[in-house]
C-alpha positions as CSV (number, residue, x, y, z in Angstrom):
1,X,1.3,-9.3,8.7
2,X,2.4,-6.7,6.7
3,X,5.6,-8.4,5.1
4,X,7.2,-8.0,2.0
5,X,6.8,-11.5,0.6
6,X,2.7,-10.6,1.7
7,X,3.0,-7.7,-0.5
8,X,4.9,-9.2,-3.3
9,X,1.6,-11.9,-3.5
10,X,-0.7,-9.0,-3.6
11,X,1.5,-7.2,-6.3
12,X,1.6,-10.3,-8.7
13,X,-2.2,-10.8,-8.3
14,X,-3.9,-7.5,-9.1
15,X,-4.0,-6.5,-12.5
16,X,-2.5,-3.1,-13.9
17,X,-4.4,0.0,-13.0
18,X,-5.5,-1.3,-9.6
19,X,-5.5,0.5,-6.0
20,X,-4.8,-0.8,-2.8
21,X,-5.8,1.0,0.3
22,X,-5.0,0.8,3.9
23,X,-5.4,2.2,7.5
24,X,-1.7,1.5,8.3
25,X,1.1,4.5,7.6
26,X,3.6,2.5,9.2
27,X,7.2,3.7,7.1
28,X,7.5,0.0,7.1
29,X,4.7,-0.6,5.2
30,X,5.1,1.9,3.1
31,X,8.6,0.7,2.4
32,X,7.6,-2.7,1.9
33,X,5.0,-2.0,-0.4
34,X,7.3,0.0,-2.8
35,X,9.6,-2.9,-2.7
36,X,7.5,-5.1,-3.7
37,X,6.5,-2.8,-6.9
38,X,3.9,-0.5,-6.0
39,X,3.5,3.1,-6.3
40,X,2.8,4.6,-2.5
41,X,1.1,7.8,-1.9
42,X,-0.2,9.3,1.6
43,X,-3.6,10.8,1.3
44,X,-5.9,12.5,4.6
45,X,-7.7,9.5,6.0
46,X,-11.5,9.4,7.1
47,X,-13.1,11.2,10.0
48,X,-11.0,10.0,13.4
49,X,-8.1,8.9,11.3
50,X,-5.5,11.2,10.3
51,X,-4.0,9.7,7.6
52,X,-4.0,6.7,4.8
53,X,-1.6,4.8,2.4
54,X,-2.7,4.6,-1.5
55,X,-0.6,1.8,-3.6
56,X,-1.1,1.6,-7.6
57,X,-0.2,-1.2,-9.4
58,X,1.1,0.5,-12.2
């Protein structure tokens, strides 16, 4: 699910300043998602999850 080419789509259709958030902390996420031009960030997750991933769209 979480390819690059997925990412990539995401990347072209946000505009500048945006934020993506997800549950998954995967390196290979991460990874992907800075490949396909985002800025990644890990931040403390919610209650029962430990952590979370934070993309910009820069």
């Amino acid at each position: 699910m979480w390819q690059e080419e997925v990412f990539e789509k995401i990347f072209r259709a946000m505009k500048n300043d945006s934020i993506l958030l997800t549950y998954s902390t995967k390196g290979m996420v991460r990874r992907n998602m800075r490949n396909a031009g985002f800025m990644v960030e890990k931040l403390p997750g919610p209650p029962g999850k430990r952590e979370i991933t934070r993309a910009f769209k820069i």
